[in-house]
C-alpha positions as protocol buffer text, in pm:
chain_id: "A"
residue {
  index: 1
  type: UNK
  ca { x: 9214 y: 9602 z: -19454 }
}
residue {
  index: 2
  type: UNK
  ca { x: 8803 y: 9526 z: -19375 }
}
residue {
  index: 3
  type: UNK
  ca { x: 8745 y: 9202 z: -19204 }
}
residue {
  index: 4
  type: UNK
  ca { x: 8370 y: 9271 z: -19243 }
}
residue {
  index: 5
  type: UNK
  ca { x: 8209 y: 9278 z: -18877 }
}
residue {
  index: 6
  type: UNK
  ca { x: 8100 y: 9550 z: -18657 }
}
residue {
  index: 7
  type: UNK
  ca { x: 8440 y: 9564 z: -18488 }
}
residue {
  index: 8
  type: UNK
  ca { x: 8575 y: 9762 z: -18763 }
}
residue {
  index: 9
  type: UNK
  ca { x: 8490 y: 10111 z: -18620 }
}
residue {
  index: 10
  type: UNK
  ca { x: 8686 y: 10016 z: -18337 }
}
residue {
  index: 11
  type: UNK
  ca { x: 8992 y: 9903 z: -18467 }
}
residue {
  index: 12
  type: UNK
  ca { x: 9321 y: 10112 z: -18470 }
}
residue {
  index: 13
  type: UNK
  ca { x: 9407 y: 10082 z: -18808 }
}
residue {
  index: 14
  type: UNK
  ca { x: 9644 y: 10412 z: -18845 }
}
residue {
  index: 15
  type: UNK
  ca { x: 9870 y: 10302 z: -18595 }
}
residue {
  index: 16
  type: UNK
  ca { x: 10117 y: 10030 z: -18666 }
}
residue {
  index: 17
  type: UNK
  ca { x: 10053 y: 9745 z: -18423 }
}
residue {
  index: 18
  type: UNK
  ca { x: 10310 y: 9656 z: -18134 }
}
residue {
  index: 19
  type: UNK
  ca { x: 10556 y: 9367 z: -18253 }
}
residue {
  index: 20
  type: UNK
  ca { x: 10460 y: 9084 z: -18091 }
}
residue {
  index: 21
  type: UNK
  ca { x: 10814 y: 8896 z: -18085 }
}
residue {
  index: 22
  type: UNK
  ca { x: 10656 y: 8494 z: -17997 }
}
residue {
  index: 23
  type: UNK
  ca { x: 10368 y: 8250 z: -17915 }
}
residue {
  index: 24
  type: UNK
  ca { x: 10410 y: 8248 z: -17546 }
}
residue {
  index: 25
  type: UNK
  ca { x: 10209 y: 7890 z: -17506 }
}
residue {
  index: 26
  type: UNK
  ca { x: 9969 y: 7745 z: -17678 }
}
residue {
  index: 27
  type: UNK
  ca { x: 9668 y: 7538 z: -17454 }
}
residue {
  index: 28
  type: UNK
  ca { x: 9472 y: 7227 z: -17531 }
}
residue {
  index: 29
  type: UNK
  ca { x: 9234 y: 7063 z: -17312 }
}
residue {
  index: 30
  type: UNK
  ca { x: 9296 y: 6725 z: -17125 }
}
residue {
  index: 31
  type: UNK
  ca { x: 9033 y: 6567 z: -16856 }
}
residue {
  index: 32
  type: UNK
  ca { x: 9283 y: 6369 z: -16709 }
}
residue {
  index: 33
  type: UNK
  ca { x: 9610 y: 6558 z: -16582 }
}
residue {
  index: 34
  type: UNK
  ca { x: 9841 y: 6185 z: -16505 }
}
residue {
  index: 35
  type: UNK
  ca { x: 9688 y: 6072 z: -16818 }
}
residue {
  index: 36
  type: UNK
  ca { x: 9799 y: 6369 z: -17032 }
}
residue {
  index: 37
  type: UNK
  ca { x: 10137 y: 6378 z: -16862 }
}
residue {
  index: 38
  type: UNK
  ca { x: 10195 y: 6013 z: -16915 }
}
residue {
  index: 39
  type: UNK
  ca { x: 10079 y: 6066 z: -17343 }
}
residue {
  index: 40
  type: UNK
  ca { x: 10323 y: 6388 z: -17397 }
}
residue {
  index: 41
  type: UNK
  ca { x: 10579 y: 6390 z: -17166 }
}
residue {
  index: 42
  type: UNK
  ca { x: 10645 y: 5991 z: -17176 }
}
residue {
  index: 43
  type: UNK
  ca { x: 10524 y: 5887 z: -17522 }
}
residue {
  index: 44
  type: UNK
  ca { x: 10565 y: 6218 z: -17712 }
}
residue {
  index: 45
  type: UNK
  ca { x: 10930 y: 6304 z: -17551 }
}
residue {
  index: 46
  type: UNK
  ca { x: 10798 y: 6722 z: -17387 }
}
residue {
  index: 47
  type: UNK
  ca { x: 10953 y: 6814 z: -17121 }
}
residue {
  index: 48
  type: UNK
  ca { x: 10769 y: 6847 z: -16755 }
}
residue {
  index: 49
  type: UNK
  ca { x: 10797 y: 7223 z: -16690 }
}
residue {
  index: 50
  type: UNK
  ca { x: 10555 y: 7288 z: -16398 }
}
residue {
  index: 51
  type: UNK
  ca { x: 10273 y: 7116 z: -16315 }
}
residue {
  index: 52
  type: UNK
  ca { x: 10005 y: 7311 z: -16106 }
}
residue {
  index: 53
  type: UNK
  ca { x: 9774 y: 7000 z: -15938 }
}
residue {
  index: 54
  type: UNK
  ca { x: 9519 y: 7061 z: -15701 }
}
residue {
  index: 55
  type: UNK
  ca { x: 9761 y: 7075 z: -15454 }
}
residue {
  index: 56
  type: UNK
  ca { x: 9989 y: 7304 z: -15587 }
}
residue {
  index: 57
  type: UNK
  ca { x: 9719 y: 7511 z: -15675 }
}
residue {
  index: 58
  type: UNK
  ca { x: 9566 y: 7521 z: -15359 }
}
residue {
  index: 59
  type: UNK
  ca { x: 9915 y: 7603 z: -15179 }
}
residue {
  index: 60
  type: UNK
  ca { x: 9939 y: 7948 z: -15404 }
}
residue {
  index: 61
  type: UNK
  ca { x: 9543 y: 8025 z: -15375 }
}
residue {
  index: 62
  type: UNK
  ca { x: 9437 y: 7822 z: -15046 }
}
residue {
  index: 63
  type: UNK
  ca { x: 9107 y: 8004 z: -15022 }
}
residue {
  index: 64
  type: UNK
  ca { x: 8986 y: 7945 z: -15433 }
}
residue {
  index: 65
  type: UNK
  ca { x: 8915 y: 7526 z: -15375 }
}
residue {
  index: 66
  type: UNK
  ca { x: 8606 y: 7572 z: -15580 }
}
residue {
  index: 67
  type: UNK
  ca { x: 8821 y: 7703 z: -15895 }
}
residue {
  index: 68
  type: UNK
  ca { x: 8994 y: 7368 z: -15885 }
}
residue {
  index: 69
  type: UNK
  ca { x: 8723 y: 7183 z: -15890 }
}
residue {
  index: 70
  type: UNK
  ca { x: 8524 y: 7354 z: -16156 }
}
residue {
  index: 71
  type: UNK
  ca { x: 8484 y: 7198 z: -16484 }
}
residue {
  index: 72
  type: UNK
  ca { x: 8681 y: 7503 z: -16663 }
}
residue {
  index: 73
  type: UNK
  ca { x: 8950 y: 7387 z: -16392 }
}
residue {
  index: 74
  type: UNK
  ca { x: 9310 y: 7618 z: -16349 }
}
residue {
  index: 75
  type: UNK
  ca { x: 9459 y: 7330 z: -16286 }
}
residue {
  index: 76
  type: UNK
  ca { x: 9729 y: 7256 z: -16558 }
}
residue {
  index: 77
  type: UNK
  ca { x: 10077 y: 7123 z: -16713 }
}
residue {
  index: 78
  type: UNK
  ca { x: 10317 y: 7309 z: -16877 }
}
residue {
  index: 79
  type: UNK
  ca { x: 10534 y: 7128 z: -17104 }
}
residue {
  index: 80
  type: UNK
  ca { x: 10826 y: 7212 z: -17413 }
}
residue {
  index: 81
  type: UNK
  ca { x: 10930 y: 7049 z: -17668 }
}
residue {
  index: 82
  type: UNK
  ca { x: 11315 y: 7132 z: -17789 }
}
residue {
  index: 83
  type: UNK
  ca { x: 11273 y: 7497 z: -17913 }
}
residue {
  index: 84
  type: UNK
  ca { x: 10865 y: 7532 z: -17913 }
}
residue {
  index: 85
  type: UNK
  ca { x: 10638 y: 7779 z: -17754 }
}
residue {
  index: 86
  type: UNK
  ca { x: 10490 y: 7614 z: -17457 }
}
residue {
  index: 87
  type: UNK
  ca { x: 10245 y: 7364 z: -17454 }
}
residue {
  index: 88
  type: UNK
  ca { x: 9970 y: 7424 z: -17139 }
}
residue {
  index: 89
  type: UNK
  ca { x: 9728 y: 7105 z: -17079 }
}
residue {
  index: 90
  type: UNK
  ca { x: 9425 y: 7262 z: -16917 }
}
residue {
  index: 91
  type: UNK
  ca { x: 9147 y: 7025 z: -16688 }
}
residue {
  index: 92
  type: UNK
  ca { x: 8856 y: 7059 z: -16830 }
}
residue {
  index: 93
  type: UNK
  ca { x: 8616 y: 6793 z: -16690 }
}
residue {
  index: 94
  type: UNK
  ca { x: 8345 y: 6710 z: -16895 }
}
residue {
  index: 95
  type: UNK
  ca { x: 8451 y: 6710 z: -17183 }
}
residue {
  index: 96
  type: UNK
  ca { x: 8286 y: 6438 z: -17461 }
}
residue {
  index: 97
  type: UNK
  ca { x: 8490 y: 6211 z: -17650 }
}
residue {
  index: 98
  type: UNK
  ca { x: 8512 y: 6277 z: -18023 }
}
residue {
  index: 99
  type: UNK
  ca { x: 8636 y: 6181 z: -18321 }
}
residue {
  index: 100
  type: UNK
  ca { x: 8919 y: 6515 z: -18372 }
}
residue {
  index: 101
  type: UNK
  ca { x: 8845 y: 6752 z: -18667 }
}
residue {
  index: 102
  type: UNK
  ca { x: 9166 y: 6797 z: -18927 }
}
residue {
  index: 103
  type: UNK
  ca { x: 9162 y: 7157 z: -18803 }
}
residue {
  index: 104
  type: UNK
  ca { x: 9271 y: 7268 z: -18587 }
}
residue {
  index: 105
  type: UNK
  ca { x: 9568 y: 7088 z: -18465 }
}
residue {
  index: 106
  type: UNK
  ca { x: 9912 y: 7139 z: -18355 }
}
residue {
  index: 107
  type: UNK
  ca { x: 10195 y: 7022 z: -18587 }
}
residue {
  index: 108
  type: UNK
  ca { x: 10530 y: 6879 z: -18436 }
}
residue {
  index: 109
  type: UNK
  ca { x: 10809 y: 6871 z: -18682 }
}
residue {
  index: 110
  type: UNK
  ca { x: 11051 y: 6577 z: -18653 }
}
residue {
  index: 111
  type: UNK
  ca { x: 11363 y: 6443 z: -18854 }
}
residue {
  index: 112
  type: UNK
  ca { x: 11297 y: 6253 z: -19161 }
}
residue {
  index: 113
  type: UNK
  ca { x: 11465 y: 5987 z: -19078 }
}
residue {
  index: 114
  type: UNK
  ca { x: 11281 y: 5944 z: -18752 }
}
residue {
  index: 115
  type: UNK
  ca { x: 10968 y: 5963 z: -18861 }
}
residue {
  index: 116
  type: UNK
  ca { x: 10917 y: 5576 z: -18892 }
}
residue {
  index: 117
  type: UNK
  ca { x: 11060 y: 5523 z: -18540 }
}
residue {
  index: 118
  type: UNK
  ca { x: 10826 y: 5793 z: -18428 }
}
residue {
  index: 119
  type: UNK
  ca { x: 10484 y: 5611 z: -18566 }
}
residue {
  index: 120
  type: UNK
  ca { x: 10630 y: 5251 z: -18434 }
}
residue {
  index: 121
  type: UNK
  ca { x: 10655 y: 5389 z: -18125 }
}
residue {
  index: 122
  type: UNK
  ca { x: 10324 y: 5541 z: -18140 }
}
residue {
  index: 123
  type: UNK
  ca { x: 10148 y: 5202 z: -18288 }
}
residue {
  index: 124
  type: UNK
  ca { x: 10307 y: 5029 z: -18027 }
}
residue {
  index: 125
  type: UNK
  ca { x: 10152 y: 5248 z: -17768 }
}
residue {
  index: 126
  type: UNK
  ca { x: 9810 y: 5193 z: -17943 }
}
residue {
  index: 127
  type: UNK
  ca { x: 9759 y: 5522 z: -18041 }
}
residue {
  index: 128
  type: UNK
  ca { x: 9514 y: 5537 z: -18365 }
}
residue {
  index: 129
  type: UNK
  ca { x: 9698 y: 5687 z: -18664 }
}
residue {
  index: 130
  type: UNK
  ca { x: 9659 y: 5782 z: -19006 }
}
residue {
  index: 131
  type: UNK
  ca { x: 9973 y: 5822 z: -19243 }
}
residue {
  index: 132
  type: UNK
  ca { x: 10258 y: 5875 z: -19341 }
}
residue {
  index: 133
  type: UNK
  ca { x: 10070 y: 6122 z: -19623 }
}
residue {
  index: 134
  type: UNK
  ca { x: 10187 y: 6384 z: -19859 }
}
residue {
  index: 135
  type: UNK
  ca { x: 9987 y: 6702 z: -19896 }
}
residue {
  index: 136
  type: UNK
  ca { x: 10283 y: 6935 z: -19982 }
}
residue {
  index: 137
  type: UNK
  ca { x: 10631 y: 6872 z: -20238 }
}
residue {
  index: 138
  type: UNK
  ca { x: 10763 y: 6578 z: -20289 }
}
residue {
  index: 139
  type: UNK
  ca { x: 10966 y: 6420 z: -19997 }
}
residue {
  index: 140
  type: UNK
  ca { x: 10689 y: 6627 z: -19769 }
}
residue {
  index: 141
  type: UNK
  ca { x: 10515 y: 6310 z: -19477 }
}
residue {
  index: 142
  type: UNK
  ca { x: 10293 y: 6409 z: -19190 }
}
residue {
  index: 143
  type: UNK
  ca { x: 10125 y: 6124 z: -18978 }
}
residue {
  index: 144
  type: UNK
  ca { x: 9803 y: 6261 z: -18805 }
}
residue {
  index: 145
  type: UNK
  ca { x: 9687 y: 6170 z: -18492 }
}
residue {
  index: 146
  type: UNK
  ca { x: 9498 y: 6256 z: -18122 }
}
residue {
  index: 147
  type: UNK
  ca { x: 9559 y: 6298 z: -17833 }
}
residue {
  index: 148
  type: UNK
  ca { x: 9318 y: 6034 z: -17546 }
}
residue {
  index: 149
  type: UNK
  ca { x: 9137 y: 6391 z: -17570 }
}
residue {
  index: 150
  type: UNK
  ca { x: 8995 y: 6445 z: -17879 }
}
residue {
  index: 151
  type: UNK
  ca { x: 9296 y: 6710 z: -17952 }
}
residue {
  index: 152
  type: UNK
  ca { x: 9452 y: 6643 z: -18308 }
}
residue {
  index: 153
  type: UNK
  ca { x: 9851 y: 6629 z: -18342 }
}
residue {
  index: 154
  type: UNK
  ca { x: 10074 y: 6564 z: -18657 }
}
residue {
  index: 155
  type: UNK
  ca { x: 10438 y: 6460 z: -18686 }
}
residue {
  index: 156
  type: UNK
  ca { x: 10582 y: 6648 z: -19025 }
}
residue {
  index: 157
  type: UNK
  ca { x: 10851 y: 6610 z: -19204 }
}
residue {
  index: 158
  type: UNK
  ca { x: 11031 y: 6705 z: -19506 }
}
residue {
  index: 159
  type: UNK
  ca { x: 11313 y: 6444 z: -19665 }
}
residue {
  index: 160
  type: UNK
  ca { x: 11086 y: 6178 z: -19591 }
}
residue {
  index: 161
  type: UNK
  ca { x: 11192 y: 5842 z: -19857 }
}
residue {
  index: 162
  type: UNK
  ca { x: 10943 y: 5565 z: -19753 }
}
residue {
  index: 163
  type: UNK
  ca { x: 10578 y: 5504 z: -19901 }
}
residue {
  index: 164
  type: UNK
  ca { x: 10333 y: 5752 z: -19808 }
}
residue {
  index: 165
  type: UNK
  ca { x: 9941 y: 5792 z: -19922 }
}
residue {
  index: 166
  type: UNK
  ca { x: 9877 y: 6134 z: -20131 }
}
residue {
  index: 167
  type: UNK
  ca { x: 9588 y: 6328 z: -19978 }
}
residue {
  index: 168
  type: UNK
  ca { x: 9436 y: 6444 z: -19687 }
}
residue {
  index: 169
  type: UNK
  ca { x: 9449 y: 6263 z: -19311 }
}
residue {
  index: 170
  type: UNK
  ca { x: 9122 y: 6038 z: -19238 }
}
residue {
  index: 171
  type: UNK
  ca { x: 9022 y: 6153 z: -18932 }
}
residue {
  index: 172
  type: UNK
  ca { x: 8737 y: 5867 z: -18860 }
}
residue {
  index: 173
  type: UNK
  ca { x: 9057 y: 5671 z: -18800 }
}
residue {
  index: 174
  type: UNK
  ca { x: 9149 y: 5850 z: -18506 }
}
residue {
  index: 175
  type: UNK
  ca { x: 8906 y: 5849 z: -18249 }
}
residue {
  index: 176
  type: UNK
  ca { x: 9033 y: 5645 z: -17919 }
}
């Protein structure tokens, strides 16, 4: 198979490729490290797995005080969901606020019939949302929305009985 660049003489294409058996951890970027905590591990339910601060940072790599306060910072959380790859909240600093594209985004999957307790909890919290919609078979509800960051999320579901809109998220909704 071609993919059309200038890479192609380069790639090792009579050799199966190693199995790769996971996603290890998937990153986003936050500016804010309590504020990010406070959205997914509060609000969104993850679980707090480590969280490397400037501090903690600073304890492993005393001498690299710079690093931490770089705008493409180490410093980081590391959070899970129930059975999910990890979820790593990078600093980045500087970042500007945006309204989030559709794509891409990181898609939680929840119970159907928790899906409306799920967006009260998130309307209640003032977080900007768009949905329930259906883009796939019937019963099929996702309900889009960002993180303070700019980074888009959706809750899907499939079983789903209430109302929903039929089409794709609108994303000028969900700017904070």
């Amino acid at each position: 198979m071609s993919m059309g660049s200038a890479h192609d003489k380069s790639m090792d294409t009579q050799t199966p490729a190693p199995a790769i058996d996971q996603f290890a951890h998937i990153t986003l970027p936050v500016d804010d490290l309590a504020q990010a905590e406070s959205f997914y591990v509060e609000l969104l339910g993850a679980r707090l797995l480590r969280k490397i601060d400037r501090e903690a940072f600073l304890r492993f790599v005393p001498g690299r005080a710079h690093e931490a306060d770089a705008d493409n910072s180490p410093l980081h959380l590391e959070l899970r969901f129930v059975d999910t790859p990890e979820l790593h909240l990078f600093l980045q600093r500087g970042r500007p606020k945006r309204t989030p594209a559709p794509h891409p985004h990181i898609a939680m999957s929840v119970d159907a019939d928790q899906l409306d307790t799920f967006v009260e909890r998130l309307r209640r919290a003032g977080v900007p949302l768009d949905g329930p919609r259906r883009l796939g078979p019937p019963g099929h509800a996702s309900v889009y929305f960002a993180d303070p960051f700019g980074n888009m999320l959706e809750l899907a579901t499939v079983g789903y009985t209430g109302h929903v809109l039929m089409g794709p998220p609108d994303v000028s909704k969900l700017g904070w």
